[in-house]
N, C-alpha and C positions, 0 to 999 in steps of 0.2 A: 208886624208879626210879633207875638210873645214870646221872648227867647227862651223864660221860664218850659216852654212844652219844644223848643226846638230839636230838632237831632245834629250828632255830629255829622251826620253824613251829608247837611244842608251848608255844610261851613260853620255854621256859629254853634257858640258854646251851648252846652245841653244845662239846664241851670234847675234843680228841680228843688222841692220844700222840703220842709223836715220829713223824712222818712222814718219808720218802724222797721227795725230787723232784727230775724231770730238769729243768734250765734250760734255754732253747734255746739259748744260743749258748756257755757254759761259758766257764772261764779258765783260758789255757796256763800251768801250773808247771812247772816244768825240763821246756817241750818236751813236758806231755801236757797233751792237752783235759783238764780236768775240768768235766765236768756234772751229776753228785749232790750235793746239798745235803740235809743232817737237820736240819729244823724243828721245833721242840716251840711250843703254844699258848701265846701269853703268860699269865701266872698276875696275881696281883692286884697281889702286889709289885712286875712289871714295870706295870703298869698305873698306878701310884700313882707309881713315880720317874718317868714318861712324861708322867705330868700334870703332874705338877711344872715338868716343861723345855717341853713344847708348846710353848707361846707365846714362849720364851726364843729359840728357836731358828728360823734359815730352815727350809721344809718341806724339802728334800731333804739337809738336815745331819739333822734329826731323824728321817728316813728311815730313816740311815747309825743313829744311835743305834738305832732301834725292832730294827732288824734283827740290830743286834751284840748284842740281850737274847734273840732268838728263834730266831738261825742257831749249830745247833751244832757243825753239821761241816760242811766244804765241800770234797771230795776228802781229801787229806791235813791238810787244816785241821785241827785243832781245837785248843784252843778257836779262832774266827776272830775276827781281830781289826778296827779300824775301814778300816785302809790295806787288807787285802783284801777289804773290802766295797766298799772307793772304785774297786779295780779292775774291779771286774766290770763288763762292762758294761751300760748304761740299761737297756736293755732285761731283761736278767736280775734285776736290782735292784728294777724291779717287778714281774714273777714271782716273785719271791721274796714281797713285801710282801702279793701276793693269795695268797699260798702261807699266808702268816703269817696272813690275815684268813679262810680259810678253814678252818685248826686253829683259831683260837680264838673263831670265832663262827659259822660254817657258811657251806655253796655258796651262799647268795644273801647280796647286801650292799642293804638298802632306803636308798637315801639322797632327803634333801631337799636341794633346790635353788632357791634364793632368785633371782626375777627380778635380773637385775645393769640395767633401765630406771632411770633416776630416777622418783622418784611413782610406785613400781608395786611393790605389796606381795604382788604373787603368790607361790606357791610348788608347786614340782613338785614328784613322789614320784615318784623314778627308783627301780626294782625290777632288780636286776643277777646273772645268775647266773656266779659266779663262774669255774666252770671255762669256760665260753665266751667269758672273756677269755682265758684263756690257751693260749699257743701250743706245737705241738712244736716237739720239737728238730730245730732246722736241720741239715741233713746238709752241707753245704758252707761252715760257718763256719770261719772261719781267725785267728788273732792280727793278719796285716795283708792287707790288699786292693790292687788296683792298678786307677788306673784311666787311660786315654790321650788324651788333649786332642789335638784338631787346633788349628791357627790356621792356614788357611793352605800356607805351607812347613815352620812351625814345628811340632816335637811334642813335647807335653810327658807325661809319666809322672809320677805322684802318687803315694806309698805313703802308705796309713793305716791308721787303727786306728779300729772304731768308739767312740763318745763311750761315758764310764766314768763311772761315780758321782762318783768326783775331779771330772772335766770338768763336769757339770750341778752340783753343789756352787761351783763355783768362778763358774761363768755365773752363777748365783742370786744370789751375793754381791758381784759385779761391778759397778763403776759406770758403764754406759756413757755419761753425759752429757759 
């Protein structure tokens, strides 16, 4: 049987080809949305240098890595490199990762979950179907936002940017004591 079209629910690995996917909020290069990214499943080689760094690294740097072994093309990207993965923003960045987790082991992710009580050795079996995390694409996403504070007499105007891969990478590694 071809494992490539297999399901997880047969026992073996679900192993699919490069796939097309829309992100919902995309990133503006010279002034265009882009929102397609081509994912291919990780393979074993990416699986063995990934183990290696896990524990080496905070989770959302090795995020940044897992992604730059399994994002191929991201609009005009390619190859993409880790500074436009740090762009894109949070929320695409895990779209992409259950993008990633869905080529290379199938639509449902069964994970265990360890009580976080002291003295309490329970453990959950969360059952998660994949594409029911993820979202469409946003029709009114923009590179920046505005938003308008009253105080009073005073008004204030705010422009932003939502938070980027950079930004949660940076928060993670931050010492706020």
């Amino acid at each position: 049987r071809d494992k490539r079209h297999s399901s997880k629910e047969d026992g073996e690995r679900r192993v699919t080809q490069r796939a097309m996917v829309t992100l919902p909020c995309g990133l503006w290069i010279n002034g265009i949305r882009e929102q397609i990214a081509f994912i291919r499943p990780l393979a074993g080689v990416d699986e063995l240098f990934l183990a290696g760094t896990a524990k080496q690294l905070p989770p959302r740097r090795f995020a940044t890595l897992l992604l730059s072994r399994c994002v191929e093309q991201f609009g005009p990207l390619s190859p993409i490199d880790e500074k436009a993965l740090r762009d894109l923003p949070a929320g695409d960045r895990e779209a992409l990762l259950l993008h990633a987790w869905r080529s290379t082991f199938g639509p449902r992710a069964r994970l265990a979950v360890d009580c976080p009580q002291p003295n309490c050795d329970g453990r959950d079996i969360i059952d998660l179907d994949i594409d029911g995390l993820l979202r469409p694409p946003y029709h009114d996403a923009r590179p920046l936002y505005e938003a308008t504070i009253e105080d009073g007499d005073q008004r204030y105007v705010a422009l932003f940017r939502l938070p980027n891969g950079g930004d949660v990478e940076a928060a993670e590694e931050a010492d706020f004591s």
